[in-house]
Each structure stands twice: as structure tokens, then as C-alpha cells.
N, C-alpha and C positions, 0 to 999 in steps of 0.2 A: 391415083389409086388410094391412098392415104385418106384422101378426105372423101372418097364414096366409102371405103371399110370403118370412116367415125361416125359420119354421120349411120349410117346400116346400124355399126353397135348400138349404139345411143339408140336407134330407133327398136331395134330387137329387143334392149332391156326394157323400154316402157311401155311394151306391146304383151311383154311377159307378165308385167308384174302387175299391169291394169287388167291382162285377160285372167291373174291369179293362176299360171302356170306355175309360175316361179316364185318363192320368197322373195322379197326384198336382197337380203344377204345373200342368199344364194346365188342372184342376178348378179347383185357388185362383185362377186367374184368369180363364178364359172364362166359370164357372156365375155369380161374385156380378158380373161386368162384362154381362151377359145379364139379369138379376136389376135391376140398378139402370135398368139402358133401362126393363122392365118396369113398374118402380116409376115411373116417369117423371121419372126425376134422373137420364138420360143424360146432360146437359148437366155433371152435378157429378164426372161419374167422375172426370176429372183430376184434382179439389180432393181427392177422397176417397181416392185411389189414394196421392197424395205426403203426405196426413199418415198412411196409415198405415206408407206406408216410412218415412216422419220417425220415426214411434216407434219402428218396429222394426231401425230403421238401427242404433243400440248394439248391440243385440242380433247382429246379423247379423256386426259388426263382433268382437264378442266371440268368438265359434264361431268364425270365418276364423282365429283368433291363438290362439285354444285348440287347435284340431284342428292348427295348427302345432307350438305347444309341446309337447303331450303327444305328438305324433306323433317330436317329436325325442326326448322324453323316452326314447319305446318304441324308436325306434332306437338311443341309448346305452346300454339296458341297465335305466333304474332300477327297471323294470317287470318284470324278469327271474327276482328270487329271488319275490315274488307269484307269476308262473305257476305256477314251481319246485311252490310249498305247497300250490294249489288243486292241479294236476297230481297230487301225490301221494295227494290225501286222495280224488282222483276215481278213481283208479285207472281209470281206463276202463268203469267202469259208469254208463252212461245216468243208473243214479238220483243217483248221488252228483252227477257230473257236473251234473245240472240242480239239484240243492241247493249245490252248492257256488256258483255261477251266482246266487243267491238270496242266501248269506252274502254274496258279494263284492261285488255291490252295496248291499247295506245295510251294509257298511262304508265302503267308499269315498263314499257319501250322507253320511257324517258332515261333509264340507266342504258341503255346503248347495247346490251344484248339480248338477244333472243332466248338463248336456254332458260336466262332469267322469265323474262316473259312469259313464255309456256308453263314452265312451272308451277307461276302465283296463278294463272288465268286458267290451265287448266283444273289444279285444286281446287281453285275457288268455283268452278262454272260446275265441273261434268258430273255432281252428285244432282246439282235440278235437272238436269239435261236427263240424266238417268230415269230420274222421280219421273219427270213430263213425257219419259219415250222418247224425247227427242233426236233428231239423227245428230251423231255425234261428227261427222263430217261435215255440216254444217257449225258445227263449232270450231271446227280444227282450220278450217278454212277461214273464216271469217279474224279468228283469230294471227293467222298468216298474213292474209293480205295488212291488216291492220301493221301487225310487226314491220311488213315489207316499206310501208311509205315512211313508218319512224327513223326506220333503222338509216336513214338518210341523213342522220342528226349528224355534226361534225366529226362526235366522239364515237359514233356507231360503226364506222370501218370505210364503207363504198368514199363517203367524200373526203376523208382522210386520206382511202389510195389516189383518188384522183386530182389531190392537189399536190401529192408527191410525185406520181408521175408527169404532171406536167409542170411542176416544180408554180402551183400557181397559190394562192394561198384562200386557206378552207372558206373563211365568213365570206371570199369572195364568189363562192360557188354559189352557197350554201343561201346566203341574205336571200338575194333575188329570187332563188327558187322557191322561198316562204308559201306565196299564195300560190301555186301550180301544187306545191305538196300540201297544202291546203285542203285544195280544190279535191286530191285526189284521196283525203281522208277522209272528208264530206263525204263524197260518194262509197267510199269502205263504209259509212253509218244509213249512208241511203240505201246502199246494197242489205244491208247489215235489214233494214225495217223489212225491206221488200222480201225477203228469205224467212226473216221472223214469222211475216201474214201467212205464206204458203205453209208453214208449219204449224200455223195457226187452227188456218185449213182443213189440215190435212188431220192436225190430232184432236182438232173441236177445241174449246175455249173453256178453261175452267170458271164455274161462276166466282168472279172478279171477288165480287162485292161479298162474298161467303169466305172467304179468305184474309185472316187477319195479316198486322203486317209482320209477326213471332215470322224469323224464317224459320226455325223447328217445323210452326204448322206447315209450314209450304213442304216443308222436305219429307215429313211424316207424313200427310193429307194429299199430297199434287201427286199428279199421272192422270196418264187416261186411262181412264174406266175403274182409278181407284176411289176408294171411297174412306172418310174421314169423319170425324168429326173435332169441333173445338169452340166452346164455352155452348155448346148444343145447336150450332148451327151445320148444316152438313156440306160436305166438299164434292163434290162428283166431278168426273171425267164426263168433257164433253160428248157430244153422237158419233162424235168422226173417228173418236179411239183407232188410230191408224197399228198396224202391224207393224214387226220386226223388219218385213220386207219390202216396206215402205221406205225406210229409213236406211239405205245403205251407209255401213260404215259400222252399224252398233251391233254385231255379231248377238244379236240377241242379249244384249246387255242391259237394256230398258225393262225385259218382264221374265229373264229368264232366273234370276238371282231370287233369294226367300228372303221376305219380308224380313228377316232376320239378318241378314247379310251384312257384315260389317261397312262393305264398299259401298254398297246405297242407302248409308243412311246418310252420309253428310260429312259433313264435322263434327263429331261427339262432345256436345258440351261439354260432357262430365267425363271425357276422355284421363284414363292414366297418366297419360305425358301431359299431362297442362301443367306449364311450370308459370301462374299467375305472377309471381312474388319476384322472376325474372323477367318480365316484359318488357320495361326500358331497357332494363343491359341488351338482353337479346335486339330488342326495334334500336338502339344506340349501335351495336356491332354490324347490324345488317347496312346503316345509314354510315359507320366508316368505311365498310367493306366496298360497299357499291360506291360512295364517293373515290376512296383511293385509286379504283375500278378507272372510273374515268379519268382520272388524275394520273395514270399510269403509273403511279409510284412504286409497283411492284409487276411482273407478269400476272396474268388473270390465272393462270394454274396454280400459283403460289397463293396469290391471297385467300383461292376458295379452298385451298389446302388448309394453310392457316386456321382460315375460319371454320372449316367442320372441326377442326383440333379442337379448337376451341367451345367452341356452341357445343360439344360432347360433352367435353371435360366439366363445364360449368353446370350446363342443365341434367347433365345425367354423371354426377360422381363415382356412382358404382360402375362396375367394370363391366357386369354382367348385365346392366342397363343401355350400356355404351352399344356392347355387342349385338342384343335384340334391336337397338335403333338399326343398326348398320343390317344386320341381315331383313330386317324388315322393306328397307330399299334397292335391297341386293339387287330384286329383278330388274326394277330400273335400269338401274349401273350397269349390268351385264349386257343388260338387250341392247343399250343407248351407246356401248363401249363398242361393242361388239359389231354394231351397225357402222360405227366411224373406221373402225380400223377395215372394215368390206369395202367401204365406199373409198378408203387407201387404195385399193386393189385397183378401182378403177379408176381413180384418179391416177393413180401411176403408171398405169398401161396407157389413158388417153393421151398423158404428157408424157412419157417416155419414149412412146414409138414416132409421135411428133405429130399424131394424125389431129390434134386439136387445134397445132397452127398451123394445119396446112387448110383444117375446117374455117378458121378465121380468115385465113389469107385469103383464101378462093371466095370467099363472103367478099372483101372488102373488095377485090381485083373487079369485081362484077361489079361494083357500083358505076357507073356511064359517068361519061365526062362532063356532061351536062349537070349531073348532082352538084357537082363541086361547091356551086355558092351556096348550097341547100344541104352542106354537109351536118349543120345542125339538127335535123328534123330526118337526117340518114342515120346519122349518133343513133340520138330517140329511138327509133324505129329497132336498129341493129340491137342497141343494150338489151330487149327483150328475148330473145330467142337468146342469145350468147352469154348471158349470164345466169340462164337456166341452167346451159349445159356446160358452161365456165365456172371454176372455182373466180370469187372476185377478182385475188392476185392476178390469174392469167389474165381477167378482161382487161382490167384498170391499167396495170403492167405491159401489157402485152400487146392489144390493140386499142385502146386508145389512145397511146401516141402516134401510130400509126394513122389514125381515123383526126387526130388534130392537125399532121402535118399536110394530110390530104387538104384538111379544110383550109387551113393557113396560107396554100397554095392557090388559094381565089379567095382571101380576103376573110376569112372567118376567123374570128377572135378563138384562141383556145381554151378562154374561159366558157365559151360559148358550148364548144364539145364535150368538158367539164359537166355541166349544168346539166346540159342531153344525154349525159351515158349516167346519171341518176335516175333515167327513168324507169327500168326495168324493174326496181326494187322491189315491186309489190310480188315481180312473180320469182321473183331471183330466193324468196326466203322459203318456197316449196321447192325449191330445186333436190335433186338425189343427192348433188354432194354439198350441199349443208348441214354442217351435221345437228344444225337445231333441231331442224324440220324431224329427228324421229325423234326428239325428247318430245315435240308434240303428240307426233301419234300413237306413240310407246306406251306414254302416261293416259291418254286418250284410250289407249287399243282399237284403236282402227287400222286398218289396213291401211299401208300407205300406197298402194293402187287406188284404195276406192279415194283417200284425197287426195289425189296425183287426179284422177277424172273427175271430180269435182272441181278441183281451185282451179284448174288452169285454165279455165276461159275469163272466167270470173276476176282474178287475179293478171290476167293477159288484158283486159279491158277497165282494170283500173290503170295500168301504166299507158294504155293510150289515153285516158282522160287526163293525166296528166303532161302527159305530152301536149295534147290540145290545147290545158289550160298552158302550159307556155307559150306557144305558138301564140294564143290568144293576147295574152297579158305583154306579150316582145320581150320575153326570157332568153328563148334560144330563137 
């Protein structure tokens, strides 16, 4: 009964919040607080509620002081010559545009988390996106899946837990599966061109060649159907000039704002907060922070604690400086805080009432006896659905020892199960309880329905390309 009332829940929140019945927040806490009455452990919701905030309190804590820091970051500049480069290389075409969107986050992934990620990629991307019309779910996404195959790096969390729980060690996971995560980043850029052209498409093509490489001109002069000029040659919006309701995801955020708008114009060159004369110390403190970061020399809620301390006190001396930054990010902080401690809600009711391991157990028990030597390529298959709707710990922790000792029992190496329960990762970083996933579409404002119905196929069919390329390559 347990595991038909989780899997129901689970299925009832993402039927609500893709058909936009429900808020997001509203879902992570009225469906599993409904859900646990049901189960008849009304009486425990309280106990179950406060340890899931209990665990995800760090977390929530982290993101509150991150979206501070980077946010100060992005108002002194450090993030300024980045736009600059992606800017140039996009020149204002859709395709580039959403490939470049693909490179930047799979660089910025190389520090091992995701809030990170979102943060620089969506700053830096969602002011052309806006300019171009662009759907901004197609950014959010593309940007995801890209996160998802990184985040596989030793120091990024999934092959950390999995070589703790099988007590096996990380470079041995991690080496071999180089070309298969490869393979499946490749296709995040092939994916990335192919979505580009449809967009291309769909909003017409600015003339290329009318377009210098100033990204000012592209951010002032780009859109469809806008018009520009610069050194007297003129910029236009292709024929296709597509509509708001083409674009699901951008709430009319492409044509509904005034020319005047602060939020679409960019990165303001001539912005107040530019603190020039600080740029090393700042780009020095961001490069100890993120180093120590990996390094684990301190918890991640502390150092980005520290570091807003800091990046305040330096770049903004006055007090009443300090305070306009912080309230300037407020909404961030609140929506992205506010999102993590909902998604408590149900993470505490799904692991409280037990219907999550009874969700995996009844998964694994079904596997036939015949899989057994094939436990590898069952991993694979399994790690995507389950670490959607699994926080990592439960997967890593929880059934993949389980899913090892099956394998071990006809001959399968554990490194083997290791190696295959990475592959989900691409769609594991849209899942509801991540609590990245809404620093993406917070700062984005997209609906996280409409990229919950976008990434998931998309993102479900890069982790079988990756799977394949293991299978291929004799990984798993």
C-alpha cells in the first residue's frame, strides 16, 4: 500500500504543478501533508516535517549566502568580461546563443555545484535571451542537463556517495567513465545546436553581418522585431518574430517590459556597484572560496557565509550600501529559501512514512532472475527514474547497495554498479527535491512546471546516451 500511496503522491504533485493548478511550494507541502493523513501518520507530520527541515536547513542556509555573494559578485563586475565573451561568440543568433548557454555551464560545473552554476549562467545568459524573445525554458533546461553530466566530477557529490557506500574508491568510478560522460556532454551541445535552430526558426534570424561584435549593440539592438541601429547600419528582427506563446516558460518576459527596464537591459556598464579597482581581490576571494569549496576545508554554508561577509564589507563600506545590496537580492533569497524548506515537507513525509523504501524495494524485488548478470545496464536503467524522485543520499545510501549485492551475487564487479548508478545525473539535477533546480528557475522566472515538461525527456535521453556510451565503450 506504501509504495502505490508514493508513487500516486509523486505522480499527483507533478500532474499539478505541470498542469499549473498548484504552486510549486504549495504542492511540496499540502500533496505529501494530505498524503501522510492518508497513510494514517497524521499524528507524525510534525516529527516528519522538522527533520526534514533539520536536514535541509544547511542547505537552505547555503543558497540564502550564495545568491548573496554571487549576487554582489555580479554587481561589482567580476562576471562582466564572461558576459563580454559568451556575448560575442553569440552574436545574436538563437543557435549560438543556446550553445553557448551549454559551454557556460559546463564550465562553471567544474567547481562541483550547481547553485553556483545557475547563478553565473543564468546572469550572464537571460538578459540576450530576453533581448532575442527567447524561450527561457529552453535556457533553463539546457543549462540543467549540462549541470547534470558535470556534476558527476569526484568533488560534485553522486561519485563521492557512491564510493562511500560501497566503500570503493572515487578515480575508480569516475576514470573509466570519462568517455561515456563524454559522450553524454557531446550530445547536451548537439542537443544544445538542435534547439538553438528550432529557435532560430521560429524567431527568424537577425542579420548576422549587421551586428557588431560590442555586446552592448546585441543587447540594445537584438529581439525580434526590434530595431537598432549602430555606426549607421540597421539591426532588425527577423520575419518569424514569434510570440510570447510560442515560447513557453517566459511569462511574457521577452516584449512585455519597457525599453527602459532595468532587468532587460543587460549588465550596465556604467552600473553604480562597479567596484573596478576591486576586481582581483574580488576574482582572488571567489577562486579561494570555490577552491576551499572543493577542498572541503570548511562546510559549504560557512564559507559562503564568510564570503558575503566579506565581498560586503569590502566592496560596499557603507552600511546603507551593504543593506540596499542585500535587499536588492532579497527576492531571490526568500523564493529559493522558501522553495527548499517546502521541498523539507516532502522529503520528510516521503522518508518518514517509509513509502520511498518501500518505492525502491518493490522497484528492485521486480528485477527477474535472469537480470542478475545484467545487473549493470539494470543500475543504468534504474538510477533514472530513482534519483528523480530520490534525494542522492537515499539512492547512493540506500539502494545501491542493495542493487551491488544483487549484482555481486552472479559475478558483477561493484565497481561496476558504481559506474551505472551515475547515469541518471543528467535528469537527477531537474528533480523537485534539489534544491538547485529552483535557484534556476527563480532567477530565470519560469515556471518550474513548464521546465519540469520540458527537460524531462530531453534530459531522460541524455542519461540513456550515456548509458549506451558505456555499454559501448565495456564501462559497465
Amino acid at each position: 500500500m506504501l509504495t502505490i500511496l508514493g508513487f500516486v503522491m509523486i505522480a499527483t504533485f507533478l500532474v499539478l504543478i505541470m498542469m499549473k493548478k498548484m504552486t510549486p511550494m504549495g504542492a511540496l507541502v499540502l500533496i505529501p501533508a494530505l498524503f501522510c493523513v492518508i497513510v494514517g501518520k497524521g499524528a507524525h507530520l510534525g516529527d516528519y516535517v522538522l527533520k526534514g527541515v533539520g536536514d535541509l536547513a544547511p542547505t537552505a542556509a547555503m543558497l540564502m549566502f550564495a545568491i548573496i555573494y554571487f549576487g554582489v559578485m555580479i554587481d561589482v563586475g567580476l562576471f562582466d568580461p564572461i558576459v563580454k565573451v559568451i556575448l560575442r561568440f553569440c552574436k545574436a543568433d538563437p543557435m549560438r546563443v543556446v550553445v553557448g548557454t551549454a559551454i557556460l555551464a559546463a564550465i562553471v560545473s567544474l567547481d562541483g555545484d550547481g547553485s553556483t552554476t545557475f547563478m553565473i549562467t543564468v546572469s550572464a545568459m537571460v538578459p540576450l535571451y530576453r533581448r532575442l524573445k527567447m524561450s527561457l525554458v529552453v535556457m533553463t533546461g539546457v543549462a540543467a542537463m549540462a549541470n547534470g553530466v558535470m556534476n558527476t566530477l569526484p568533488w560534485g557529490g553522486p561519485t563521492a556517495r557512491a564510493a562511500a557506500a560501497l566503500k570503493l574508491d572515487a578515480s575508480d568510478i569516475f576514470v573509466p567513465m570519462i568517455p561515456a560522460l563524454a559522450a553524454g556532454l557531446l550530445f547536451v551541445f548537439a542537443l544544445a545546436y538542435g534547439l538553438g535552430l528550432r529557435e532560430r526558426k521560429r524567431l527568424g534570424t537577425l542579420t548576422i553581418e549587421d551586428v557588431t561584435a560590442d555586446p552592448e549593440t546585441v543587447l540594445v539592438g537584438a529581439g525580434s522585431g526590434a530595431k537598432g541601429r549602430k555606426g549607421g547600419k540597421k539591426v532588425t528582427g527577423g520575419a518569424g518574430g514569434g510570440t510570447d506563446a510560442e515560447a513557453p516558460g517566459t511569462h511574457g518576459a521577452a516584449g512585455a517590459a519597457e525599453d527602459g527596464d532595468e532587468e532587460h537591459q543587460g549588465l550596465d556598464p556604467n552600473r553604480a556597484t562597479l567596484r573596478p579597482k576591486l576586481y582581483w581581490f574580488n576574482a582572488a576571494l571567489t577562486i579561494a572560496l570555490l577552491t576551499m569549496m572543493i577542498r572541503e576545508d570548511l562546510p559549504i554554508p560557512v564559507l559562503f557565509l564568510l564570503g558575503a561577509a566579506i565581498a560586503l564589507t569590502v566592496n560596499f563600506p557603507n552600511v546603507a550600501d551593504q543593506k540596499a545590496r542585500i535587499a536588492a537580492h532579497s527576492e531571490n533569497v526568500v523564493n529559493v529559501s522558501g522553495m527548499v524548506f517546502a521541498a523539507a515537507v516532502f522529503t520528510g513525509v516521503l522518508t518518514g512514512t517509509g513509502m520511498v523504501e518501500h518505492m525502491a524495494r518493490w522497484l528492485v524485488d521486480g528485477i527477474p532472475d535472469g537480470m542478475g548478470p545484467h545487473m549493470g545496464l539494470v543500475t543504468g536503467i534504474l538510477s533514472i527514474p530513482l534519483t528523480y524522485f530520490m534525494s542522492n543520499d537515499g539512492f547512493y545510501f540506500g539502494i545501491v547497495p542493495i542493487l551491488a549485492e544483487a549484482g555481486a551475487a552472479h559475478g558483477v564487479d561493484p565497481v561496476e554498479i558504481a559506474r551505472a548508478s551515475l547515469v541518471g545525473q543528467a535528469l537527477h539535477m531537474s528533480s523537485p527535491l534539489v534544491p538547485a533546480v529552483y535557484v534556476l528557475v527563480g532567477m530565470a522566472k519560469v515556471e518550474f512546471g513548464d521546465h519540469t515538461r520540458f527537460v524531462v525527456k530531453w534530459a531522460a535521453l541524455t542519461s540513456l546516451v550515456v548509458l549506451g556510451a558505456g555499454l559501448l565503450f565495456g564501462i559497465i
